[in-house]
C-alpha positions, -999 to 999 in steps of 0.1 A, spaced: 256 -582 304 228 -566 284 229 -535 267 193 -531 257 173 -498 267 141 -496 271 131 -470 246 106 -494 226 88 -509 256 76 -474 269 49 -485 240 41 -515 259 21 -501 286 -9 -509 268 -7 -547 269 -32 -551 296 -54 -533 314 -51 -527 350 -82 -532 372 -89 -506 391 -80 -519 425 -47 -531 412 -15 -510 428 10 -499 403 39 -503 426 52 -501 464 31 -507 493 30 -541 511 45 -564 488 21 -594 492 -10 -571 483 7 -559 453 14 -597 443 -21 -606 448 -33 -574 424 -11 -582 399 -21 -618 399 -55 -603 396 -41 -584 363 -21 -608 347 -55 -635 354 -74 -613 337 -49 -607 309 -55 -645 300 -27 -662 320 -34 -696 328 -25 -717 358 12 -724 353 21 -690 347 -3 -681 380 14 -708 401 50 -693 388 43 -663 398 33 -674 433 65 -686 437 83 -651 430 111 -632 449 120 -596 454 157 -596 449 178 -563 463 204 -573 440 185 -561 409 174 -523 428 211 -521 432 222 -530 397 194 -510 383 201 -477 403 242 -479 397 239 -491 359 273 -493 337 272 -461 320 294 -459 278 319 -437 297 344 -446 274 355 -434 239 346 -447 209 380 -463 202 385 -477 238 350 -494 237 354 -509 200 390 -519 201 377 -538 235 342 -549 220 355 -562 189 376 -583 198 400 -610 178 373 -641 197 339 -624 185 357 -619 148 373 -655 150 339 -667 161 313 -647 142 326 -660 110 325 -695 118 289 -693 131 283 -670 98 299 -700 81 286 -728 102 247 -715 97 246 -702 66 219 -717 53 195 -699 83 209 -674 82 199 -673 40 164 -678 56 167 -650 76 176 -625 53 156 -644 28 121 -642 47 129 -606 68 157 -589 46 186 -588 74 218 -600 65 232 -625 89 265 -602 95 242 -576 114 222 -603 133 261 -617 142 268 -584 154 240 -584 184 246 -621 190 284 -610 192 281 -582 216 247 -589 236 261 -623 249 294 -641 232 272 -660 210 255 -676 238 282 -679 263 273 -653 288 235 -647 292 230 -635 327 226 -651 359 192 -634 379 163 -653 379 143 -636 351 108 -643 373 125 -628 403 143 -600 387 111 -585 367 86 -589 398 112 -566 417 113 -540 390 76 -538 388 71 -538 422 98 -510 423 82 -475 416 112 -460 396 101 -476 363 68 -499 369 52 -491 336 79 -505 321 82 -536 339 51 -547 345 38 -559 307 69 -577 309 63 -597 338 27 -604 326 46 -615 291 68 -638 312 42 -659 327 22 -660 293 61 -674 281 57 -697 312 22 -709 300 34 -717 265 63 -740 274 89 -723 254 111 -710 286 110 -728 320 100 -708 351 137 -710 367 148 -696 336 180 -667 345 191 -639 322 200 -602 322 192 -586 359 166 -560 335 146 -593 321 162 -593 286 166 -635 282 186 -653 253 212 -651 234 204 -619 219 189 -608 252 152 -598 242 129 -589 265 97 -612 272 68 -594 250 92 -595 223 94 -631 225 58 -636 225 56 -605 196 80 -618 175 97 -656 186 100 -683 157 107 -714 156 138 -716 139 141 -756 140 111 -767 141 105 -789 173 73 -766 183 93 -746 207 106 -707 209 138 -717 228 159 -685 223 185 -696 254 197 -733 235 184 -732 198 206 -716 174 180 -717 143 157 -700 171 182 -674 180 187 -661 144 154 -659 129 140 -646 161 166 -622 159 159 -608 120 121 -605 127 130 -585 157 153 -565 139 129 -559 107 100 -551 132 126 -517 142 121 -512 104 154 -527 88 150 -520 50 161 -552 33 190 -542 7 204 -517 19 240 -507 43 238 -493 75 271 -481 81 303 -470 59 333 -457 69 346 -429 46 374 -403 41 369 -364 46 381 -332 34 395 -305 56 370 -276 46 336 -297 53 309 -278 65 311 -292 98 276 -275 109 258 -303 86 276 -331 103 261 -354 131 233 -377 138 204 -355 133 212 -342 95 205 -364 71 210 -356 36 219 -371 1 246 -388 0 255 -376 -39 257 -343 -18 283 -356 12 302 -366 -23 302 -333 -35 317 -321 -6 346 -344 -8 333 -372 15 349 -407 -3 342 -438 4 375 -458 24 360 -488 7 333 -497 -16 312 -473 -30 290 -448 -22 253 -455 -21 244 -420 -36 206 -427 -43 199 -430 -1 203 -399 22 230 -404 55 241 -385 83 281 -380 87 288 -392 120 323 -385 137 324 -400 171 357 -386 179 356 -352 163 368 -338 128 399 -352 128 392 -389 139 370 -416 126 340 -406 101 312 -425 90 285 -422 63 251 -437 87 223 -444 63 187 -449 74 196 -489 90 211 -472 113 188 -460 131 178 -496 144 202 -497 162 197 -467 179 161 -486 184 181 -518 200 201 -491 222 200 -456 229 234 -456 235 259 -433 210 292 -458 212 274 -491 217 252 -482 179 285 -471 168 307 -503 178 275 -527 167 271 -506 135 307 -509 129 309 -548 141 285 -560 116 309 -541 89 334 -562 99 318 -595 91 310 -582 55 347 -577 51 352 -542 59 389 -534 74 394 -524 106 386 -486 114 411 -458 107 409 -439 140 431 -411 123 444 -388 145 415 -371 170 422 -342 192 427 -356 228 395 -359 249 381 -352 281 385 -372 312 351 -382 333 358 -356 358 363 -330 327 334 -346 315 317 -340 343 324 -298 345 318 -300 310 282 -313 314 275 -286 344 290 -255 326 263 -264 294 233 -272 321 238 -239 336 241 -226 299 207 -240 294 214 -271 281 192 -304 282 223 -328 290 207 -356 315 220 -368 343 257 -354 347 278 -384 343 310 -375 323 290 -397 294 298 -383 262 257 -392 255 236 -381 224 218 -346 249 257 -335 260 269 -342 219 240 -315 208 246 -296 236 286 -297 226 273 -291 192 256 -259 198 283 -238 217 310 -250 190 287 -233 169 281 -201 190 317 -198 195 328 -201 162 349 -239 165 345 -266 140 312 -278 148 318 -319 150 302 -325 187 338 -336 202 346 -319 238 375 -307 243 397 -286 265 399 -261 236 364 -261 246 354 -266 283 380 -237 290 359 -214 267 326 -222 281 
């Protein structure tokens, strides 16, 4: 299934220009077809991608999956011991292995090393195993007919039939229910934005072309600003008398001063000319990783704390890193804790979201900021210690 957000596409509302009769969403579906026929006509779509579209489907079973979405409910050692798995390690290397010299071209011509690019193939679809079964045509006409998210949805449907037009995907093409298609699941203007031809037959074919796949995939990922050279994530060792306050995702600071403090590479060395935030995504006492600026491409390929930390982490893995010391964290809190949690810091003022018993990054700060007022160790890990001081 796909994990992409859609954080980046918000920007992608000004593909094309909506005449003014054109309805954004809702209303009788056949006159909302025939405007945004009108729209993607005008938007330069030729007479395949027109006759495609005429063809389209509203499908119920995307509104459902898109109002009851699989939320990262789960720590991040339940959802990495599960996500990186002995297949996807077995696996990665021997496509690492088996495409080397692409993936030399990849980092070659966009500066991404082919562990990283693994990682996504890895997680987003088992290396092209599992790429989603909705028709892509039918899936995004329903979400931009839908009035929950349209903006999002409809440059995507007008990229589709401009994909349609070119050749490179085939109208009954299927992928993720939200439109994400390939191996790498990546939405349709993306494709258009930033497909290559990996093997040269004049097509973009990112559902059956490996070459495809992985070049595709490094432009993508340099386009989120990747900076060629340089790690993304490292797991380290800490001292007991940190100051805990400076921790977390949103300080960043040199890393020759995290070494000051104590903070020791596990292995390797420190990269002490770059800046990094100390992330702990099980408190003080568990994991702890140094997260230099690459990292925050992931958090543009998904919002999502455990999913950046499990890819981050992944892609470590096929450079040789050792699988994660998960030390010894203080228990956590169950979804229904999770849950109270999130209410008792709403009503304290706190801007958590949707209260879901998601450990997300709004209920982290939020955690964050009454460890603080209390006086606890400030590392952003609920706990009972916690929810029965709030």
């Amino acid at each position: 299934m796909p994990f992409r957000t859609f954080a980046a596409a918000v920007t992608l509302t000004g593909l094309v220009a909506l005449p003014a009769h054109a309805e954004q969403c809702g209303g009788e579906l056949g006159q909302w077809m025939a405007g945004l026929r009108a729209e993607a006509q005008a938007a330069g779509v030729g007479a395949k991608g027109l006759a495609a579209f005429d063809s389209a489907r509203y499908d119920k079973r995307v509104i459902g999956r898109d109002r009851a979405q699989g939320v990262f409910a789960q720590s991040f050692d339940e959802f990495s011991s599960r996500m990186v798995s002995g297949y996807r390690l077995k696996h990665g290397a021997a496509n690492l292995q088996k495409y080397a010299s692409t993936f030399a071209r990849a980092e070659r011509e966009y500066g991404v090393p082919g562990a990283v690019i693994t990682a996504f193939w890895a997680l987003e679809t088992d290396f092209g195993a599992v790429q989603g079964d909705f028709d892509t045509l039918d899936a995004l006409t329903t979400l931009a007919y839908d009035c929950r998210r349209p903006h999002l949805f409809r440059p995507q449907l007008i990229a589709l039939l401009k994909l349609f037009d070119r050749g490179d995907i085939p109208v009954n093409v299927q992928g993720a229910w939200a439109g994400e298609i390939g191996q790498v699941q990546i939405l349709p203007s993306d494709i258009l934005e930033h497909g290559i031809d990996g093997d040269g037959d004049g097509h973009v074919d990112l559902r059956g072309s490996k070459p495809d796949v992985i070049m595709t995939a490094a432009r993508f990922i340099k386009h989120l600003g990747w900076r060629a050279g340089e790690p993304w994530l490292q797991e380290v060792r800490l001292t007991r008398d940190l100051p805990w306050d400076q921790t977390g995702r949103t300080t960043r600071l040199p890393v020759a001063q995290w070494a000051a403090w104590g903070v020791q590479p596990r292995t390797g060395e420190l990269v002490t000319n770059l800046e990094a935030s100390l992330l702990l995504p099980m408190g003080k006492d568990g994991p702890a990783f140094l997260a230099y600026p690459n990292y925050n491409v992931y958090l543009e390929w998904n919002q999502s704390f455990v999913y950046t930390m499990t890819a981050a982490y992944l892609a470590t893995r096929f450079t040789g890193a050792p699988k994660v010391d998960l030390r010894n964290p203080s228990p956590g809190l169950s979804i229904n804790e999770m849950k109270a949690l999130q209410e008792k810091l709403d009503a304290r003022g706190h801007d958590v979201g949707k209260i879901d018993g998601v450990l997300g990054i709004g209920t982290r700060e939020a955690v964050r900021a009454e460890q603080k007022r209390l006086g606890m160790p400030v590392d952003g890990w609920p706990t009972s210690a916690l929810l029965n001081a709030l």
